[in-house]
BAKEKOL-157776 format. One record per residue (C-alpha): residue in three letters; x, y, z; residue number from 1. Coordinates in nm, 4 decimals. Layout:
+---------+----------+----------+----------+-----+
| residuo |        u |        v |        w | num |
+---------+----------+----------+----------+-----+
|     ALA |        X |        Y |        Z | NUM |
...
+---------+----------+----------+----------+-----+
# end
This chain:
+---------+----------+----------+----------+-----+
| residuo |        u |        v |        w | num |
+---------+----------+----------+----------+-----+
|     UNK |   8.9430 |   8.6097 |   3.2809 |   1 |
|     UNK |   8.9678 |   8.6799 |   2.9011 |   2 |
|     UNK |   9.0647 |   9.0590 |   2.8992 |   3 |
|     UNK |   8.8591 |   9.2992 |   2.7290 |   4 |
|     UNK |   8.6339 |   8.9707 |   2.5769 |   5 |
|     UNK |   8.2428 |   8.9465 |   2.6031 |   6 |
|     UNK |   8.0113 |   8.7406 |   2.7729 |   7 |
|     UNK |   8.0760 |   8.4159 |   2.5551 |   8 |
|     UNK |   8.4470 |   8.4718 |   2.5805 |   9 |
|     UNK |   8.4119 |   8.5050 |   2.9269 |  10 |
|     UNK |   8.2137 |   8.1789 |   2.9842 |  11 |
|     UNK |   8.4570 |   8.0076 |   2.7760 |  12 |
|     UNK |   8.7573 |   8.0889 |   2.9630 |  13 |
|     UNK |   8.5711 |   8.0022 |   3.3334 |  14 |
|     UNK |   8.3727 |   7.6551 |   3.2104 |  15 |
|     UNK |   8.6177 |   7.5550 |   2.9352 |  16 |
|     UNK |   8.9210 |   7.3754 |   3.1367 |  17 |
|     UNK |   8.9643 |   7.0422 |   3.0721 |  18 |
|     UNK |   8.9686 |   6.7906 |   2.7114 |  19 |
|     UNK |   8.8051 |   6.9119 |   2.4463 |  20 |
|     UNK |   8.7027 |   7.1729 |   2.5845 |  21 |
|     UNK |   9.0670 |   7.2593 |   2.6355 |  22 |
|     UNK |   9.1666 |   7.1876 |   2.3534 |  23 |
|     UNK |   8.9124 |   7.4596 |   2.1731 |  24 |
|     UNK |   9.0172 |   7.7538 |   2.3618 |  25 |
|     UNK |   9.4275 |   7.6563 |   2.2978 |  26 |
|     UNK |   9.3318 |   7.6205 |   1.9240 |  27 |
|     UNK |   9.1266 |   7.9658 |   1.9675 |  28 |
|     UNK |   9.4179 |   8.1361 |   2.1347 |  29 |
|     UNK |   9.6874 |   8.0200 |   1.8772 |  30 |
|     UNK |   9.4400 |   8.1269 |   1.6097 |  31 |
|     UNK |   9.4227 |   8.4710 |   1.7839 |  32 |
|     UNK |   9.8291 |   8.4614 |   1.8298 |  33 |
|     UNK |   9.8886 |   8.3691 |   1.4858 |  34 |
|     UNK |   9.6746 |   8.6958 |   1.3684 |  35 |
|     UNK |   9.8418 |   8.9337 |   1.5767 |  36 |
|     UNK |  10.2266 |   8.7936 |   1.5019 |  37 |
|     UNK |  10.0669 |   8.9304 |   1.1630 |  38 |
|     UNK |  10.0038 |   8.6049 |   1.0030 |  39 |
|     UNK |   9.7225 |   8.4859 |   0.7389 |  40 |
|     UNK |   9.4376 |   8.2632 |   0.7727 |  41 |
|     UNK |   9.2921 |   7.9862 |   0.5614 |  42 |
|     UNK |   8.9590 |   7.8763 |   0.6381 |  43 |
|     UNK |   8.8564 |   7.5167 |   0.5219 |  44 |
|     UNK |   8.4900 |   7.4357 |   0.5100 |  45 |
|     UNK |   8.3517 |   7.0895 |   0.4605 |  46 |
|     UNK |   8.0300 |   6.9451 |   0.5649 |  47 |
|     UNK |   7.6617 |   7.1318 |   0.5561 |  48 |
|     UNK |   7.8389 |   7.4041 |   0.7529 |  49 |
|     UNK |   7.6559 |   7.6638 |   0.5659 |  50 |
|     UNK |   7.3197 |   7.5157 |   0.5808 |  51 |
|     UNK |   7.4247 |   7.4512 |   0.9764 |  52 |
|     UNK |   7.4065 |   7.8422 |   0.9251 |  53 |
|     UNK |   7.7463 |   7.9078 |   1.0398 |  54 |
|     UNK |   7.7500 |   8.2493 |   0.8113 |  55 |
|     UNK |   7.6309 |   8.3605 |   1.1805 |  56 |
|     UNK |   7.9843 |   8.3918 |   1.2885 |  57 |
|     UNK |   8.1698 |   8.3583 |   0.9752 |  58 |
|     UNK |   8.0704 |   8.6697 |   0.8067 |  59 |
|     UNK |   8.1811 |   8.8433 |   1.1037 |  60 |
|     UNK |   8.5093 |   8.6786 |   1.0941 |  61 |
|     UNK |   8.5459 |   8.7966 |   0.7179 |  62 |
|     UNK |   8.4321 |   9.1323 |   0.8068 |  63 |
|     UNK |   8.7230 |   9.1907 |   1.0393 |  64 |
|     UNK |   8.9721 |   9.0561 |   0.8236 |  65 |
|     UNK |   9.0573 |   8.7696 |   1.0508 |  66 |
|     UNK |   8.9992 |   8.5257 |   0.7217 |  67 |
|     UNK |   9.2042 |   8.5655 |   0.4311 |  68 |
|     UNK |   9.1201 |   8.2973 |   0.1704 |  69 |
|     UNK |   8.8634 |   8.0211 |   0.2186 |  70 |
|     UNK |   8.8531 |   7.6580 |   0.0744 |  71 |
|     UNK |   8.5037 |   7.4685 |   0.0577 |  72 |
|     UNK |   8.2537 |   7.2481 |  -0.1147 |  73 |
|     UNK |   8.0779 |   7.3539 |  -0.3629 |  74 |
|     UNK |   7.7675 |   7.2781 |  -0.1305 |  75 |
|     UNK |   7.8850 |   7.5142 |   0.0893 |  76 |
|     UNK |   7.9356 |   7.7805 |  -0.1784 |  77 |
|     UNK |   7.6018 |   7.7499 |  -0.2709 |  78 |
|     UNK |   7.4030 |   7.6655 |   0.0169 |  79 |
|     UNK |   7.4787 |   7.9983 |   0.2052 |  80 |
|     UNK |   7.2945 |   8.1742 |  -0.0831 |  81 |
|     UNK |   7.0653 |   7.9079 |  -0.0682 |  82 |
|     UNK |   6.9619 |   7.9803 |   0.2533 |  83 |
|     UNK |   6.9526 |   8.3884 |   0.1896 |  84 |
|     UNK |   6.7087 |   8.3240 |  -0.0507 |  85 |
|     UNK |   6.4509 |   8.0662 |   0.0866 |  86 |
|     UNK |   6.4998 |   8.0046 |   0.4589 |  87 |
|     UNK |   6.1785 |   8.0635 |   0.5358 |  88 |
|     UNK |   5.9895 |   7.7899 |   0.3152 |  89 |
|     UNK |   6.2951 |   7.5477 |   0.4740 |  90 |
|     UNK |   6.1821 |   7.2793 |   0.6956 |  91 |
|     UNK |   6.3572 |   7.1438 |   0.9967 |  92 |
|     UNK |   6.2967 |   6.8055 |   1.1318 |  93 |
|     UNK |   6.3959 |   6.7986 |   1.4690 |  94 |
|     UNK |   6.2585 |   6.3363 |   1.4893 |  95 |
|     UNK |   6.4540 |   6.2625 |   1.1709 |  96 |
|     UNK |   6.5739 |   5.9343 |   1.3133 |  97 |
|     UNK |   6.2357 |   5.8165 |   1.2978 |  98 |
|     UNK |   6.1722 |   5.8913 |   0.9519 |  99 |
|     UNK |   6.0748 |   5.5924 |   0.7540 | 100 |
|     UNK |   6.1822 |   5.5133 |   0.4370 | 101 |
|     UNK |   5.7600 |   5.6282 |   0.3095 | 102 |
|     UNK |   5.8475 |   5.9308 |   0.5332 | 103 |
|     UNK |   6.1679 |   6.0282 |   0.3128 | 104 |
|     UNK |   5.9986 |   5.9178 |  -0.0482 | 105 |
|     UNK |   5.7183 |   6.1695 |   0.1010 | 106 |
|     UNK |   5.9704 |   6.4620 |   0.1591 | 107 |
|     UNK |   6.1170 |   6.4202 |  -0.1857 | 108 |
|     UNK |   5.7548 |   6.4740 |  -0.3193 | 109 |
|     UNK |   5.7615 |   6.7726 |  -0.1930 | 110 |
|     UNK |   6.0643 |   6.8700 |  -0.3108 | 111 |
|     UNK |   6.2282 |   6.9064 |   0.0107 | 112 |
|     UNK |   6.5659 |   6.7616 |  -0.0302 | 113 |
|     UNK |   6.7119 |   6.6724 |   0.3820 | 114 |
|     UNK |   7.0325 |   6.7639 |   0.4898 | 115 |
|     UNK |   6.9827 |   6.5762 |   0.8766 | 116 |
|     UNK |   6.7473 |   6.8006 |   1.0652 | 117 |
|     UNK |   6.6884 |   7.0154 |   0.7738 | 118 |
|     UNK |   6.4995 |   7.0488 |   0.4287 | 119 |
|     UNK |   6.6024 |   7.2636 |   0.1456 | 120 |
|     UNK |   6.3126 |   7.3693 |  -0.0918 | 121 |
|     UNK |   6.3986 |   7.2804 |  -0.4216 | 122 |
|     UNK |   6.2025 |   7.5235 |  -0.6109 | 123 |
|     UNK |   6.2682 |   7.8050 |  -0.3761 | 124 |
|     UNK |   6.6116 |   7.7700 |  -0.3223 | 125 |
|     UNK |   6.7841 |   7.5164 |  -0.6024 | 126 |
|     UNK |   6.5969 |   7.6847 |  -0.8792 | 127 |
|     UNK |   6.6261 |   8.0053 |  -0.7670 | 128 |
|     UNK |   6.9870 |   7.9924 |  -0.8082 | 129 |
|     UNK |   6.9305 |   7.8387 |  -1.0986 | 130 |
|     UNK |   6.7727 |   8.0894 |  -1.2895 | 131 |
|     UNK |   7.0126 |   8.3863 |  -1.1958 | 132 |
|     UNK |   7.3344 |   8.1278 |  -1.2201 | 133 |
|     UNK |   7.2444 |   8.0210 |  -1.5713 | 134 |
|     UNK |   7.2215 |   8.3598 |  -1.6934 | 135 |
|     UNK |   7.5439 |   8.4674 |  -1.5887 | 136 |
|     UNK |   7.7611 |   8.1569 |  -1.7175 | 137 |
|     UNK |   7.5709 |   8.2361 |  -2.0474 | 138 |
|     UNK |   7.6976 |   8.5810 |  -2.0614 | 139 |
|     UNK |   8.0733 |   8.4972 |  -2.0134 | 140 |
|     UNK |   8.0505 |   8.2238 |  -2.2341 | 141 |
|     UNK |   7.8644 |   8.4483 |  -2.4913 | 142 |
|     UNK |   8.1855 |   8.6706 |  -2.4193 | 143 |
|     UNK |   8.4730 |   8.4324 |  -2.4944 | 144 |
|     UNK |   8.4790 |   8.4309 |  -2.0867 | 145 |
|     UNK |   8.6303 |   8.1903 |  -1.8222 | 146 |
|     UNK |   8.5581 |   8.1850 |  -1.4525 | 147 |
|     UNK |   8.6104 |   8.0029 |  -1.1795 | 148 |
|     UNK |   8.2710 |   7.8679 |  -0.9743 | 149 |
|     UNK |   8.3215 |   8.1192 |  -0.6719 | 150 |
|     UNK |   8.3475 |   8.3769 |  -0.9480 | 151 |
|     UNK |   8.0367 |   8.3384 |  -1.1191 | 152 |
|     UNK |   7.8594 |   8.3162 |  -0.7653 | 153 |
|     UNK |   7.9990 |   8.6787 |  -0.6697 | 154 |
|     UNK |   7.9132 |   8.8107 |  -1.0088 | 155 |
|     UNK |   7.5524 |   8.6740 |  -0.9343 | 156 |
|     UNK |   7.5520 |   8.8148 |  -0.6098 | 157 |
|     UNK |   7.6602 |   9.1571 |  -0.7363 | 158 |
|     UNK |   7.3229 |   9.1410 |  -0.9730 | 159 |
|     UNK |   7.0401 |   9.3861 |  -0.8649 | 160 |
|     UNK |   6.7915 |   9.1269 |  -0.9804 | 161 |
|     UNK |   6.9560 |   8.8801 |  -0.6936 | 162 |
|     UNK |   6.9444 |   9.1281 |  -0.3969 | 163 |
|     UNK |   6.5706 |   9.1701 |  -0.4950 | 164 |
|     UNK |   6.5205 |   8.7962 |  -0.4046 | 165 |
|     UNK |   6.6696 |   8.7934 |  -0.0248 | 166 |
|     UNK |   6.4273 |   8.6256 |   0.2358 | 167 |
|     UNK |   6.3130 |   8.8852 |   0.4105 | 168 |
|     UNK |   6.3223 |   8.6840 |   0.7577 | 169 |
|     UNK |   6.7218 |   8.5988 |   0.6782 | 170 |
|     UNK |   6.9553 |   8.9178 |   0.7851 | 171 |
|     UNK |   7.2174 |   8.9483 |   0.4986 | 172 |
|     UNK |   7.4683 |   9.0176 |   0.7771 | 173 |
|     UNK |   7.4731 |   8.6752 |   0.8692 | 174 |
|     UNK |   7.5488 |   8.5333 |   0.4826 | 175 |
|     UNK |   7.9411 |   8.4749 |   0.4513 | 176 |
|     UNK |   7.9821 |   8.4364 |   0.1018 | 177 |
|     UNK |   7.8058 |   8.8009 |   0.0394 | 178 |
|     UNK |   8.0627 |   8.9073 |   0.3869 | 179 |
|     UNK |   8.3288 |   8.7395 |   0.0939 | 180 |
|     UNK |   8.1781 |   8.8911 |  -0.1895 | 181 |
|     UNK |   8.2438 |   9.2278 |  -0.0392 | 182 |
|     UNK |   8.5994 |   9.2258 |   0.0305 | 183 |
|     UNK |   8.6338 |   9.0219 |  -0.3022 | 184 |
|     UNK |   8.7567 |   8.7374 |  -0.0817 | 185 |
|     UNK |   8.9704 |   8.4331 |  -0.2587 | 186 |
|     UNK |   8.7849 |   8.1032 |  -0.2515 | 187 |
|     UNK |   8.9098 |   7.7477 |  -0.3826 | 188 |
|     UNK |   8.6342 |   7.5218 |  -0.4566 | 189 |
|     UNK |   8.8004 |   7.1836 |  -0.5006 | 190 |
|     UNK |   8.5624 |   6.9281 |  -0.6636 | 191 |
|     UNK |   8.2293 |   7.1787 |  -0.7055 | 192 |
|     UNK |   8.1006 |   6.9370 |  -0.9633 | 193 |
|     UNK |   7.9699 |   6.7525 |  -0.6602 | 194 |
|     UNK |   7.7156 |   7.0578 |  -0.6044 | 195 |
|     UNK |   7.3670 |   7.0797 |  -0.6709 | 196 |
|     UNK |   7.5437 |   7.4227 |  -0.9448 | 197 |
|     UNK |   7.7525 |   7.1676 |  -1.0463 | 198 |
|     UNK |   7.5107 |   6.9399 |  -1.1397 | 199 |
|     UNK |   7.3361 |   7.1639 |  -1.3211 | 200 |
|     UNK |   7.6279 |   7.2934 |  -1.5004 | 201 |
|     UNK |   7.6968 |   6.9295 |  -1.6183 | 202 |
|     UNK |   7.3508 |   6.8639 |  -1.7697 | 203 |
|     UNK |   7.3893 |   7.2103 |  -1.9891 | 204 |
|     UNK |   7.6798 |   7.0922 |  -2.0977 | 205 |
|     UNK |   7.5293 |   6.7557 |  -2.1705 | 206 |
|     UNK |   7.2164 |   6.9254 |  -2.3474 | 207 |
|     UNK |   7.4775 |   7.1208 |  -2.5428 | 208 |
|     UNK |   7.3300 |   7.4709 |  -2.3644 | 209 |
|     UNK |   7.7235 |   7.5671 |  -2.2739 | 210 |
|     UNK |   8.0746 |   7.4368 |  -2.3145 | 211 |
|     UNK |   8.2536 |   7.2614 |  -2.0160 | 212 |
|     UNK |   8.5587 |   7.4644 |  -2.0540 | 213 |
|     UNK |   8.3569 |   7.8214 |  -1.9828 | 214 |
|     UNK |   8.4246 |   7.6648 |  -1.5933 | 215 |
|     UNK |   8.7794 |   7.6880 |  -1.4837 | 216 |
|     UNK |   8.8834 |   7.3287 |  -1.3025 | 217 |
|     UNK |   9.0297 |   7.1995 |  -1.0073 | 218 |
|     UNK |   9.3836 |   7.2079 |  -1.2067 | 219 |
|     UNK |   9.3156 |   7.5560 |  -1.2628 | 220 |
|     UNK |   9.2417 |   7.6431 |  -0.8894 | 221 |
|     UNK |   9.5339 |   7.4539 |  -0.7488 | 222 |
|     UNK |   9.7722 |   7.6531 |  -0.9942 | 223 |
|     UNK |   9.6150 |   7.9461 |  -0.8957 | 224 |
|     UNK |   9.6636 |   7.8665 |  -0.5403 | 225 |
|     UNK |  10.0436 |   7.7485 |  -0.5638 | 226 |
|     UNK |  10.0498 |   8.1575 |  -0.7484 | 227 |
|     UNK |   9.8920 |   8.2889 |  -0.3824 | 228 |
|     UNK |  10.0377 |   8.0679 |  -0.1687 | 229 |
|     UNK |  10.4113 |   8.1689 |  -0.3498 | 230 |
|     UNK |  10.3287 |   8.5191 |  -0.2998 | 231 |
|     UNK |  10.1360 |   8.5036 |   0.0861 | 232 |
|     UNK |  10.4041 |   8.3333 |   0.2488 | 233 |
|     UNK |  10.7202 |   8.4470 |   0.3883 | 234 |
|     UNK |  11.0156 |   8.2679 |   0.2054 | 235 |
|     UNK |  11.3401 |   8.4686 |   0.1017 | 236 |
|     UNK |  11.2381 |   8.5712 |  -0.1982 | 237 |
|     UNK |  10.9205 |   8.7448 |  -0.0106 | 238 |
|     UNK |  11.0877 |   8.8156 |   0.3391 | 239 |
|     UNK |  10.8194 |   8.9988 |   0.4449 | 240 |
|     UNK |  10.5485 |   8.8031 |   0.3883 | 241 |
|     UNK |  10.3357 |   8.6816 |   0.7139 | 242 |
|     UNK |  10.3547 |   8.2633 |   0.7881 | 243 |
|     UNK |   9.9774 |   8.1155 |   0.6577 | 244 |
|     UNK |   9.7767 |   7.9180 |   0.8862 | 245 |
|     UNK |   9.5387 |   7.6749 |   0.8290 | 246 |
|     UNK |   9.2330 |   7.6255 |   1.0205 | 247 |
|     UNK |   9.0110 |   7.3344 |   0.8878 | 248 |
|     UNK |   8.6665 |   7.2477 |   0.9908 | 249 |
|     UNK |   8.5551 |   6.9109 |   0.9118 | 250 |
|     UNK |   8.7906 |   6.6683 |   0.6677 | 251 |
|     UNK |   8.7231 |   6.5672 |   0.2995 | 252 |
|     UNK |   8.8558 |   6.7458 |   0.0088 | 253 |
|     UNK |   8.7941 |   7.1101 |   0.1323 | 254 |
|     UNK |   9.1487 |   7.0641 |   0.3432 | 255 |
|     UNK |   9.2965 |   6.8029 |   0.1823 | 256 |
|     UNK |   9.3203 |   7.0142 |  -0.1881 | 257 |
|     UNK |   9.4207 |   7.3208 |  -0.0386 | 258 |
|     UNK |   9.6871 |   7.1754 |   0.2248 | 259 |
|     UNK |   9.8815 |   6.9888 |  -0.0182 | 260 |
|     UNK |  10.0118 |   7.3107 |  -0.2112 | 261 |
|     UNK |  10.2849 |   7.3108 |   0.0289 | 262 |
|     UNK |  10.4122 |   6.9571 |  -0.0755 | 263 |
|     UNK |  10.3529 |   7.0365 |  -0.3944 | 264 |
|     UNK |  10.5483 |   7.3314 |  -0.4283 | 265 |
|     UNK |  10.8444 |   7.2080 |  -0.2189 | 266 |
|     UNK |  10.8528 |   6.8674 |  -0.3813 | 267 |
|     UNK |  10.7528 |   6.9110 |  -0.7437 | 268 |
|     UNK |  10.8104 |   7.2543 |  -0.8022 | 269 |
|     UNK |  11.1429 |   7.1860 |  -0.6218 | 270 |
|     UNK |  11.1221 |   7.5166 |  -0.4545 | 271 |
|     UNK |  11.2545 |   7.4016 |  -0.1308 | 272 |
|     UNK |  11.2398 |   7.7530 |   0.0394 | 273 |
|     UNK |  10.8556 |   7.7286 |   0.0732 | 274 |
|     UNK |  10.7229 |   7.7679 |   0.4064 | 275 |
|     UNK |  10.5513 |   7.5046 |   0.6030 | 276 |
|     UNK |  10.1519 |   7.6086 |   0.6962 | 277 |
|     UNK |  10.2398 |   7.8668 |   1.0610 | 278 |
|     UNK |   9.9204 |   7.7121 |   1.2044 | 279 |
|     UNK |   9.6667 |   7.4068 |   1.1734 | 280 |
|     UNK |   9.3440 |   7.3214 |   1.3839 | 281 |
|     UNK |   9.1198 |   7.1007 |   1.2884 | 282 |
|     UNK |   8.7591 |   7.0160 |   1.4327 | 283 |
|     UNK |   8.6246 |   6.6985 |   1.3681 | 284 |
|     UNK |   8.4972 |   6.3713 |   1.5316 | 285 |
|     UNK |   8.6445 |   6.0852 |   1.2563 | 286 |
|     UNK |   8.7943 |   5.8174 |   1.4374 | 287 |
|     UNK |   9.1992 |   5.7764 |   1.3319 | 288 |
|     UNK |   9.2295 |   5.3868 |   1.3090 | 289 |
|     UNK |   8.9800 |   5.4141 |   1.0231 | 290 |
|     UNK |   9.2498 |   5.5244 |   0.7997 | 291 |
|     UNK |   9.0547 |   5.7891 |   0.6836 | 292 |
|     UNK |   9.2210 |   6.1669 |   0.5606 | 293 |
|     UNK |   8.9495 |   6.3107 |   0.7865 | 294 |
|     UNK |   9.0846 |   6.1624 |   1.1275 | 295 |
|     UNK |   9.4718 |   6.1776 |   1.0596 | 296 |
|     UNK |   9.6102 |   6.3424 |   1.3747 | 297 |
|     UNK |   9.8180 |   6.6521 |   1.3007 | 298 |
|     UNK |  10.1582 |   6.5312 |   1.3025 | 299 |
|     UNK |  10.0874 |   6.2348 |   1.0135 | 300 |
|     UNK |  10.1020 |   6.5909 |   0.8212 | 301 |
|     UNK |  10.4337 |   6.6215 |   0.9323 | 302 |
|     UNK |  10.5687 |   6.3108 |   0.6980 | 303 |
|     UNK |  10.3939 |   6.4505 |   0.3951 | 304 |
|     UNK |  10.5453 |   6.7697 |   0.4117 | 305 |
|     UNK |  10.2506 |   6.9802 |   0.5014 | 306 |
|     UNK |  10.3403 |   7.0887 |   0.8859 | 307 |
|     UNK |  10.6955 |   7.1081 |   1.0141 | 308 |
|     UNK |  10.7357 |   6.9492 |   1.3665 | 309 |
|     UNK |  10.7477 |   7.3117 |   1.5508 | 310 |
|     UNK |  10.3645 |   7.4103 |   1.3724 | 311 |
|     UNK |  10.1373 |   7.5023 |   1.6483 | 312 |
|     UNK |   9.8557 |   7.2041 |   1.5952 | 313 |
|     UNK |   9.5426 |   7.1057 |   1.7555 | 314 |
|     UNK |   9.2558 |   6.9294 |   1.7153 | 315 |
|     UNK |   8.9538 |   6.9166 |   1.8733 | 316 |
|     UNK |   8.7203 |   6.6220 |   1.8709 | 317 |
|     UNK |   8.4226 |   6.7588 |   1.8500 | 318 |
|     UNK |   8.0876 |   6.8644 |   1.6683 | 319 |
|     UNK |   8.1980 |   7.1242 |   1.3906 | 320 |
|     UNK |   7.8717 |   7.3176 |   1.4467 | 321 |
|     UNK |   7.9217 |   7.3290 |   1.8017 | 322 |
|     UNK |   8.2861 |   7.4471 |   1.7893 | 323 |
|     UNK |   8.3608 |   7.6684 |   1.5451 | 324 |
|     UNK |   8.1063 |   7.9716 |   1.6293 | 325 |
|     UNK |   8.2242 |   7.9158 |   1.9855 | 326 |
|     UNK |   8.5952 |   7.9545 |   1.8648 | 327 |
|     UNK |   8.4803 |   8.2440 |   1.6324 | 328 |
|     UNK |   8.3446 |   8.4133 |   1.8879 | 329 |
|     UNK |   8.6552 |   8.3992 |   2.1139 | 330 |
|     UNK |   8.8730 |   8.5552 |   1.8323 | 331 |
|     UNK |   8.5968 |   8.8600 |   1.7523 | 332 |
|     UNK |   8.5786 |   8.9308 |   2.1461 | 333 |
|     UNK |   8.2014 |   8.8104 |   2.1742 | 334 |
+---------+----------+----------+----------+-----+
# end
């Protein structure tokens, strides 16, 4: 049995023997061993994880300091907050295979914009955000400021105006990026100009409302990154820095911009004592023989200089939104 572990931890270890199943609690245990050799922990999220709600676990996870930095979408970034805001005018559609193409026209009327199974309210949630976002990239840029997108979200969070708009039927325990806000966590947003904030962003910039360059980019946040990495990671020059792992849920650019800092520095910075990532899971179902970044098997990281051949890896085939709170919930103890 799984020593001093809850119910769910408990279950896990008993029905979860054999495959994939297998393969989630080794991943879960060398997450947990990584952690208590005194290592650090990248989280990757791609995907609707937040809309999937996965702030249920998450935040806990952040709480406890078993997640140092986290690298997502900017859809992520902002649909957590989303969510805090207007879960309860959301809609979920449990038949949305039989939706016809009238039925989806009809939705957009409505403003309900679907994310599978689920419908986020544009006025209550997109504009929402919106109006509280807009105000605070006016401010910096009114100040000769520069941020980068997770940035302006915790400044908005940290607004009292904000806090006054919380769902009441949504716990704020349960939102990670406020869990992150808190602690002041590091994010990397690779690509957030394919947000719904991004968006936005672009067309006051278009309209001439702001300047482009009161966002920090992508360049910007993979510099930044290389700085963090550098000083994270054990390498002589920082001997007693812990190994990094990287845990990666779902594919796309979420990992792939954040992964290849190691490669980066070792081959173009030419600093060739830069550690390899200590750890890697990743949960997804893409199929490898589609050539696609999403379904490379661990060790095809190996020949671009991301994981060394001795890096604990898995992978677990598997539903994202089924995983992951099950593998949180083995490393909190649930």
């Amino acid at each position: 049995m799984a020593t001093g572990k809850g119910p769910i931890s408990q279950f896990i270890t008993s029905h979860y023997k054999h495959f994939n199943a297998a393969a989630l609690v080794d991943a879960a245990q060398g997450y947990e061993a990584h952690l208590t050799s005194g290592g650090k922990m990248m989280i990757t999220l791609a995907g609707a994880m937040s809309t999937a709600e996965l702030g249920r676990s998450l935040a806990e996870m952040i709480r406890q300091g078993k997640v140092d930095i986290i690298s997502c979408t900017g859809a992520n970034l902002e649909e957590d907050l989303m969510n805090l805001v207007a879960h309860s005018h959301y809609e979920r559609v449990p038949h949305y295979r039989d939706l016809t193409p009238a039925d989806e026209r009809a939705l957009l009327d409505r403003g309900l914009n679907r994310v599978t199974d689920t419908c986020i309210p544009e006025e209550e949630a997109f504009r929402k955000l919106q109006h509280h976002i807009h105000k605070v990239w006016s401010q910096a840029e009114a100040a000769g400021n520069r941020f980068f997108p997770h940035e302006y979200m915790y400044q908005m969070i940290r607004l009292p105006e904000f806090a006054a708009e919380y769902d009441p039927n949504v716990d704020p325990k349960n939102s990670w990026m406020l869990a992150a806000a808190e602690r002041n966590l590091p994010i990397v947003v690779p690509g957030w100009e394919d947000s719904t904030m991004g968006n936005i962003f672009a067309s006051y910039v278009i309209k001439g409302e702001l300047q482009a360059s009161t966002m920090k980019s992508g360049i910007e946040y993979m510099a930044w990154l290389a700085d963090w990495y550098t000083q994270n990671s054990r390498n002589p020059s920082n001997p007693n820095a812990p190994s990094v792992g990287f845990f990666q849920i779902g594919g796309g650019i979420a990992g792939d911009f954040p992964i290849c800092v190691v490669p980066m520095l070792y081959q173009d910075m030419e600093m060739e004592d830069i550690p390899f990532w200590g750890y890697f899971c990743q949960i997804s179902d893409s199929t490898t023989s589609y050539g696609s970044y999403s379904g490379a098997v661990p060790n095809e990281k190996i020949t671009w200089g991301k994981l060394d051949a001795d890096t604990p890896k898995f992978i677990v085939e598997s539903d994202a939104t089924i995983v992951a709170p099950l593998m949180f919930a083995w490393i909190l103890g649930w």
